[in-house]
C-alpha positions as CSV (number, residue, x, y, z in Angstrom):
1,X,43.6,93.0,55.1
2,X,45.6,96.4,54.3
3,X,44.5,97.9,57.5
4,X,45.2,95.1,60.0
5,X,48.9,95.2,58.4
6,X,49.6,99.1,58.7
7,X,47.1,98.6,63.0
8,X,50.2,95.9,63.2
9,X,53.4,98.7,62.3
10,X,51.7,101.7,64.5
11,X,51.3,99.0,67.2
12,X,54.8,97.6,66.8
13,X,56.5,101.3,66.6
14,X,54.7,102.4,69.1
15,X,55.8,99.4,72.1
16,X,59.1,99.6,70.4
17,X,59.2,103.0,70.6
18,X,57.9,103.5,74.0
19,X,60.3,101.2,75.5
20,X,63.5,103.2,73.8
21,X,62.0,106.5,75.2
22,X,61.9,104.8,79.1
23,X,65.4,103.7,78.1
24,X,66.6,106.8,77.2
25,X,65.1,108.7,80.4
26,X,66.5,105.8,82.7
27,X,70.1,106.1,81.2
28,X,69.7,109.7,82.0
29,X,68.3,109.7,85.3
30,X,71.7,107.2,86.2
31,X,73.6,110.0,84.8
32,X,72.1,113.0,86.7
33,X,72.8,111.1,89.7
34,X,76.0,110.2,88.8
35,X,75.8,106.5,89.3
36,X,76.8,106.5,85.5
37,X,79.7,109.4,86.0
38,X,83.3,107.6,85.5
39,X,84.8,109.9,87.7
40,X,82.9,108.6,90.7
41,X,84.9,105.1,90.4
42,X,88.3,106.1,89.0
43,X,90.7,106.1,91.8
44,X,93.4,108.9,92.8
45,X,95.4,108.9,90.1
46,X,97.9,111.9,87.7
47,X,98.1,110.9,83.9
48,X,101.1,112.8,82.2
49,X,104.1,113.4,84.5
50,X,107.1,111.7,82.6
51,X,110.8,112.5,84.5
52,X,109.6,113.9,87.2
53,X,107.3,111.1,88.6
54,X,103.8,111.3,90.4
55,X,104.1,109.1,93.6
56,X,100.7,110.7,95.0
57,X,98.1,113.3,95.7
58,X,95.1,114.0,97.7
59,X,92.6,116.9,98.1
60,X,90.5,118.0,101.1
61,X,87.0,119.6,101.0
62,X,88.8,122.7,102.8
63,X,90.3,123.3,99.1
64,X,93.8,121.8,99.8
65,X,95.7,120.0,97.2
66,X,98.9,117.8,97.7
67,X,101.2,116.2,95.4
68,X,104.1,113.8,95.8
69,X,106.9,113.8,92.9
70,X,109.8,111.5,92.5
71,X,112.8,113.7,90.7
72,X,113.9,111.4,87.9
73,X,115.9,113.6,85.7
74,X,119.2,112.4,87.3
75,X,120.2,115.4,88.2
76,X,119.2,118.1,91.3
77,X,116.9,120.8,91.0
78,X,118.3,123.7,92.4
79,X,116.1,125.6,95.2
80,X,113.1,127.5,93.3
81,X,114.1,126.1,89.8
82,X,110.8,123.6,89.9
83,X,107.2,125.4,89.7
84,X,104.0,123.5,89.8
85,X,101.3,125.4,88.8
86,X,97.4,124.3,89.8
87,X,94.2,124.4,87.6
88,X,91.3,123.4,89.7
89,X,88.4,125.1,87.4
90,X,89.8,123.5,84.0
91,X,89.5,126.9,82.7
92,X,92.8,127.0,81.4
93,X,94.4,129.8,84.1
94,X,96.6,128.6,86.8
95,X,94.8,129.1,90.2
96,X,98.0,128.8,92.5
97,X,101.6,127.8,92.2
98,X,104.1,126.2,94.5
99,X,107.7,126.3,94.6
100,X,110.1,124.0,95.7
101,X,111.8,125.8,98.5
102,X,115.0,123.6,98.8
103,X,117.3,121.7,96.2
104,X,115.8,118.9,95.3
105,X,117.7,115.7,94.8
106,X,117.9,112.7,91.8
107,X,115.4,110.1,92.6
108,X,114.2,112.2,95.9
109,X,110.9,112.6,96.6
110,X,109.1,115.9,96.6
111,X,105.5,117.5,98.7
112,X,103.7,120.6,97.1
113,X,101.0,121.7,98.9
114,X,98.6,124.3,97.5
115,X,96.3,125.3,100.6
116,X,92.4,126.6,100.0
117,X,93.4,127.1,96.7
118,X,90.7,124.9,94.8
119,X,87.8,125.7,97.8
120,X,85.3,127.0,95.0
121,X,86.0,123.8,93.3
122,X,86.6,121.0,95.9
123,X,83.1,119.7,98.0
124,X,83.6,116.5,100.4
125,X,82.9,113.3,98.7
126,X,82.9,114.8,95.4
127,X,84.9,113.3,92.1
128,X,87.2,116.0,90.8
129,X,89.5,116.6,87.7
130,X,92.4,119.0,88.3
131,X,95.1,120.0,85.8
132,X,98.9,120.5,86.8
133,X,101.6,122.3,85.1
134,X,105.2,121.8,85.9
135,X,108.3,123.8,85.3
136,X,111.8,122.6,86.0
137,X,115.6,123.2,85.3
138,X,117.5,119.9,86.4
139,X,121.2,120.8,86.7
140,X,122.4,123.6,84.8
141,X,120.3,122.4,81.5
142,X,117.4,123.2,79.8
143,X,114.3,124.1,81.0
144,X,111.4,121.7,80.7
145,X,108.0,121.5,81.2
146,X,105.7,118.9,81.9
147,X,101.9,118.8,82.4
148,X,99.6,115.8,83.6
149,X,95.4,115.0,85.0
150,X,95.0,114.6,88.6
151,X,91.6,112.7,89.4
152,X,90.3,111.3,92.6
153,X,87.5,111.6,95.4
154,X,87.6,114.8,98.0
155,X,88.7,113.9,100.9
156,X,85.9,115.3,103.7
């Protein structure tokens, strides 16, 4: 009787057991394909920018990167008193920065182009995570500095 009971566990641990395992590589094999990778649905968004607003952004597999601001400090940026600076590794080191080469108006909109400056990083198709530094003096304040997450799909 003892032994049909302990035949009865090894039998149940092992179907169960088996079937967690097939589970397990499944789940990963969805992964290394990146079926399961949230980056590969998320649209073309930036997460962070507060008074200087994100409008839009693209990236091409020639290792362009554009972003569209909206100033909304209220007041003008003078010529070359607004920086963005471009992290396409996520390494932590700026890989480019743009300027903005003319005053820059309240509640105008702004293009900063950074061009083959994320080519090791961007392939056609691909998700891809950038991070985006921003340094501005609106007026004749303060300086500020703002940072925000760019993700979307390369463009081919």
């Amino acid at each position: 009787m003892m032994n049909r009971r302990g035949q009865s566990a090894v039998e149940y641990l092992t179907t169960y057991g088996l079937a967690l395992v097939a589970i397990v590589i499944i789940v990963g094999a969805l992964f290394a394909l990146g079926i399961l990778n949230p980056l590969s649905y998320q649209t073309d968004t930036c997460r962070g920018f507060v008074k200087l607003q994100y409008r839009d952004h693209g990236a091409s597999s020639n290792g362009d990167f554009s972003l569209t601001l909206r100033n909304g400090s209220g007041k003008t940026i003078a010529a070359q008193a607004a920086k963005v600076s471009i992290d396409c590794d996520l390494d932590g080191v700026p890989d480019a920065d743009a300027n903005n080469s003319t005053a820059w108006g309240a509640s105008r909109e702004k293009d900063y182009t950074f061009t083959a400056s994320c080519t090791s990083t961007f392939s056609a198709n691909d998700p891809y995570e950038v991070d985006l530094n921003l340094t501005y003096t609106p007026g004749s304040g303060f300086t500020k500095t703002e940072s925000a997450t760019c993700v979307g799909t390369v463009t081919p």
